[in-house]
C-alpha positions in Angstrom: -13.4 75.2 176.1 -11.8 73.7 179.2 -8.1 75.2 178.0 -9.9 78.2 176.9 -10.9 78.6 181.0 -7.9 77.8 181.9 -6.1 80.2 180.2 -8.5 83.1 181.2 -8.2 81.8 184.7 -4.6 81.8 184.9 -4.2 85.5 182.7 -6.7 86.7 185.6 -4.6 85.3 188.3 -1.5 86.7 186.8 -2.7 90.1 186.7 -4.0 90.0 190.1 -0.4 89.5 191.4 1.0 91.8 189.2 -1.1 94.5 190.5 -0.5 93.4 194.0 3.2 93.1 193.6 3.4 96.1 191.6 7.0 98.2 192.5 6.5 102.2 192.3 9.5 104.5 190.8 9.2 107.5 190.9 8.2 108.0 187.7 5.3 105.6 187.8 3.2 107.3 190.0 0.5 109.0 188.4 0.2 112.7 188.6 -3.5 113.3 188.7 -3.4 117.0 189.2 -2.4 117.6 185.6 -5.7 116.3 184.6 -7.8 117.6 186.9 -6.5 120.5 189.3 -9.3 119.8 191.5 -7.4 116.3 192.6 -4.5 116.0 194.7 -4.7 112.1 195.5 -2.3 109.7 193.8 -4.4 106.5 194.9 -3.3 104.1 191.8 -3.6 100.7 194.2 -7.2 102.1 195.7 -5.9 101.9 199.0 -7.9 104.6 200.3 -11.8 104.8 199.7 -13.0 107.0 196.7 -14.9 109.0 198.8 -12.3 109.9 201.4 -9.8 110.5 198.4 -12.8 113.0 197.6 -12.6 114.3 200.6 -8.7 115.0 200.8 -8.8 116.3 197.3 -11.4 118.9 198.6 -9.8 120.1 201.6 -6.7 120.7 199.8 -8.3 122.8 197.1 -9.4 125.0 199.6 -6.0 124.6 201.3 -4.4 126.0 197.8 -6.9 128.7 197.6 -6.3 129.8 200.9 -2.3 129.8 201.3 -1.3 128.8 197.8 0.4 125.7 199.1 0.4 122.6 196.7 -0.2 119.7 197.8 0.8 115.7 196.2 -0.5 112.6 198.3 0.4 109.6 197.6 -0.6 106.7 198.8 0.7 103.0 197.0 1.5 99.2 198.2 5.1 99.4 197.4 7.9 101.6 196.5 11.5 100.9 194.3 14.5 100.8 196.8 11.5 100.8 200.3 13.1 104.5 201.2 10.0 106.8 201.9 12.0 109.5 202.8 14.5 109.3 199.6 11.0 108.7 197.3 8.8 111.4 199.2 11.4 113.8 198.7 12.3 113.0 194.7 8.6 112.8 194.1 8.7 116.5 195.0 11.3 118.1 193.6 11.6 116.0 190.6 8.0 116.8 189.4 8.6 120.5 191.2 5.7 120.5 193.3 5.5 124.4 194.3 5.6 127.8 193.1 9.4 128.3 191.7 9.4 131.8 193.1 8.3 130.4 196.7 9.2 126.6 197.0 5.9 125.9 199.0 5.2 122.5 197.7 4.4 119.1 200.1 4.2 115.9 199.8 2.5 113.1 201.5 3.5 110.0 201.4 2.0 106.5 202.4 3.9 103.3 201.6 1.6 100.3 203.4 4.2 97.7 202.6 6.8 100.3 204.2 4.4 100.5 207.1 5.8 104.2 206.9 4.3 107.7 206.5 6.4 110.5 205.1 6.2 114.1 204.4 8.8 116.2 202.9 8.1 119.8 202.5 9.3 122.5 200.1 12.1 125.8 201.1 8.9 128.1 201.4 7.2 126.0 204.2 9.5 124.8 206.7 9.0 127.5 208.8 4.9 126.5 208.8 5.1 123.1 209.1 8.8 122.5 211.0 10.0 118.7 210.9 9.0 118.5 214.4 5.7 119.3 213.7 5.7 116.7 210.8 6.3 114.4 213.2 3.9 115.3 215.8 0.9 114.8 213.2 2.0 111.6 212.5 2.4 110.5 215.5 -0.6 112.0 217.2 -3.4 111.7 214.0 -2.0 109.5 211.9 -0.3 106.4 213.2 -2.9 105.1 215.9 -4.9 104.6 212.7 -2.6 103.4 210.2 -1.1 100.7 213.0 -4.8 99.1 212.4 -4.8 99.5 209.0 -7.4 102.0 209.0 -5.2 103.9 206.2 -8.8 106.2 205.4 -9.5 107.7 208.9 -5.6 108.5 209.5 -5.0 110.1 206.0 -8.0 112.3 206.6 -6.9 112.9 210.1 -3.4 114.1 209.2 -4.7 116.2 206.1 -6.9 118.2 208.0 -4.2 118.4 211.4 -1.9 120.1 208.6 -4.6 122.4 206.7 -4.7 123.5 210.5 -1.4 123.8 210.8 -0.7 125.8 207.7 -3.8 128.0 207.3 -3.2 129.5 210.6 -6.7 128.0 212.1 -4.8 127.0 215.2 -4.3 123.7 217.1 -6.1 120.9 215.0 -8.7 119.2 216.9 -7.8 116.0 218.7 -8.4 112.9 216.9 -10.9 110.2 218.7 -8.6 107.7 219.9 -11.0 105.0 219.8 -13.3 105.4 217.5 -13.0 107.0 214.0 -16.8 107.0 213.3 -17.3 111.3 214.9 -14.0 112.2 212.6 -15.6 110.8 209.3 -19.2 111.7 210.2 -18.1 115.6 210.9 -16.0 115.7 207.2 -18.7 114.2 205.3 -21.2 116.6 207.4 -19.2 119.7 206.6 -18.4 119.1 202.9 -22.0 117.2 202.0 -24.6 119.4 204.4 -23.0 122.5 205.8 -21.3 124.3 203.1 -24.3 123.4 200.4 -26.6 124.6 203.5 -24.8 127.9 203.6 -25.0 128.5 199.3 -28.2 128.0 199.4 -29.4 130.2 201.6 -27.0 132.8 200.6 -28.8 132.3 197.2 -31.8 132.4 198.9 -31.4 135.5 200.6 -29.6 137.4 197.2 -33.4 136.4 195.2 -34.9 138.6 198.1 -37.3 141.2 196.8 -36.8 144.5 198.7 -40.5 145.7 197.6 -42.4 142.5 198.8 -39.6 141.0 200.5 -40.4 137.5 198.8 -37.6 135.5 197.2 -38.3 135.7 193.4 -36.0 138.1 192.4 -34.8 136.5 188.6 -31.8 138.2 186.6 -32.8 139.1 183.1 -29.3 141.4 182.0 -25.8 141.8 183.2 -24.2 145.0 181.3 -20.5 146.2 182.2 -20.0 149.6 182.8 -16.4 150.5 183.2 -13.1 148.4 182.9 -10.0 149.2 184.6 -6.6 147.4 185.2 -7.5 143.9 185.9 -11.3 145.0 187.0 -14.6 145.2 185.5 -18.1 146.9 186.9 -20.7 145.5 186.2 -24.5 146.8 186.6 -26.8 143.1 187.1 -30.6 144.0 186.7 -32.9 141.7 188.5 -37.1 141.8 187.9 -39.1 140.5 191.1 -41.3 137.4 189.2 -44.2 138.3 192.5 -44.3 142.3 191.9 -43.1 143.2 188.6 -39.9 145.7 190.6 -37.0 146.0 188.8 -33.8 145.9 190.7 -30.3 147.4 189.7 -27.0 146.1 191.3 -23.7 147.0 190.6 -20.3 144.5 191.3 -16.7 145.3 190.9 -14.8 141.6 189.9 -11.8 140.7 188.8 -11.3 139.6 185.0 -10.3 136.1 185.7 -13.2 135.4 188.4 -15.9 136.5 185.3 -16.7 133.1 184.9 -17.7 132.4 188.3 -20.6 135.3 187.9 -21.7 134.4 184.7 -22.7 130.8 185.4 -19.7 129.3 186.7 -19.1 127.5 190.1 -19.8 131.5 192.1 -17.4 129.8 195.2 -13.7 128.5 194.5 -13.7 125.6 196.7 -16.6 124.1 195.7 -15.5 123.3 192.3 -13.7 120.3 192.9 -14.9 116.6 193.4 -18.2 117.1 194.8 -19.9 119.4 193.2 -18.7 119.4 189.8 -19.9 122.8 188.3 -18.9 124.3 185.5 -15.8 126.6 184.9 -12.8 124.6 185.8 -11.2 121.3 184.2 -7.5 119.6 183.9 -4.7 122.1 185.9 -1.3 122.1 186.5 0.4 123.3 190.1 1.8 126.5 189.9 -0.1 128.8 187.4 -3.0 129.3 189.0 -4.3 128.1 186.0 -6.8 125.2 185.4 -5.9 124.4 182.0 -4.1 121.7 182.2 0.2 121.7 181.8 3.0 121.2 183.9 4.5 121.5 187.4 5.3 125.4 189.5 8.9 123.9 189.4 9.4 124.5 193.4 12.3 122.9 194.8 12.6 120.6 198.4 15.6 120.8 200.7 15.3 117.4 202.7 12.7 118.9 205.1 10.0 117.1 206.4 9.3 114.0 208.8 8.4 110.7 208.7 7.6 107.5 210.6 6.7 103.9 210.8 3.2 102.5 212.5 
């Protein structure tokens, strides 16, 4: 029994230190996105919390559905050869983060045995996110963080500094230099209690009975009327559960949002890590398909920035 311990004691140990010694190649690092394309964050040594890589993965959903940037984020212990810039830039173009026909991928790299941060950005988006500006987000949002090992509140602080930056929103707001507590509280506030706040009373308020103005409008039929190139018309008939009044609305949606009326998720960004909802699962970058496959095959020229903390 005693050598029977002693083995399981000394397997555990080993694989301890093996996963704390592990060596990244490129090739190693898992590329979540092609099994969900709701997730964005390659965390494989959980060195950032599950619910800021929620977080992350959220904001750059919407950051895709907004500009059609793709976005990989990687964050491991330690990488083969210790060049971020070198493995930042391969990890793009090798897996082809980006649409070919635009080269707008980025890639975010954290390397805590590096002490470095590194992005390298695709063709399509230097002009949007210059290596100067790279730099300045790092610098500014990132690295007062990182230097304390607070490797959560300065990923979050970057990511949302370059949604900023690249979905024309303006300049980012400063990032407390003290204390990181208002930074998380406002990202968990926005994506936990605002935006559900808003559905639900914009559900609220589409249940609205124009006869006795009570909200128990329920849909009983959806029937489509016409199709054209690309575009359906549907007429959605609605009967007020309070009055008996029957209500008639028409809507003019594309083919491949049909899901997202009949039952699916009804709001893009809101599919991903924290809500769950039907309609999407497994993706690929670059289709605009969530179906699971392979990369857009965009291409990296050595732009980008990075920087030690």
């Amino acid at each position: 029994m005693k050598k029977l311990f002693l083995l399981g004691f000394l397997f555990l140990s080993f694989a301890l230190a093996e996963a704390q010694s592990r060596i990244y190649k490129v090739e190693d690092i898992p590329l979540v996105h092609l099994k969900d394309a709701r997730r964005y964050v390659s965390n494989p040594d959980g060195i950032l919390s599950p619910a800021v890589v929620s977080a992350i993965d959220s904001t750059l959903y919407a950051l895709e559905h907004e500009t059609g940037i793709q976005t990989l984020v990687v964050a491991v212990g330690q990488i083969e050869g210790g060049d971020c810039f070198d493995f930042a830039y391969r990890l793009g173009r090798e897996n082809g983060i980006g649409q070919k026909e635009t080269d707008n991928g980025l890639v975010v790299l954290l390397v805590t045995g590096e002490r470095c941060i590194q992005f390298a950005t695709g063709y399509g988006i230097e002009g949007d996110l210059p290596d100067a500006t790279c730099k300045q987000i790092q610098v500014r949002y990132m690295n007062p963080y990182f230097k304390d090992g607070n490797w959560d509140a300065g990923m979050l602080a970057g990511i949302h500094a370059i949604r900023a930056q690249l979905n024309g929103t303006g300049e980012p707001l400063q990032a407390p230099e003290d204390d990181d507590t208002f930074l998380l509280f406002s990202i968990f506030f926005c994506c936990f209690i605002l935006v559900p706040l808003f559905l639900w009373l914009n559900a609220r308020q589409r249940k609205r009975c124009p006869k006795c103005h009570k909200h128990t409008l329920r849909q009983v039929s959806v029937q489509t009327l016409s199709r054209t190139a690309g575009y359906h018309t549907d007429e959605v008939t609605y009967v007020c559960r309070h009055c008996g009044n029957v209500v008639r609305k028409q809507r003019r949606i594309r083919d491949d949002d049909d899901s997202h009326h009949r039952g699916g998720n009804g709001w893009p960004f809101l599919g991903g890590p924290f809500f769950g909802g039907g309609g999407h699962s497994g993706g690929s970058f670059g289709g605009g398909s969530f179906g699971g496959g392979d990369f857009g095959g965009g291409d990296f020229g050595g732009g980008g920035a990075g920087s030690k903390f």
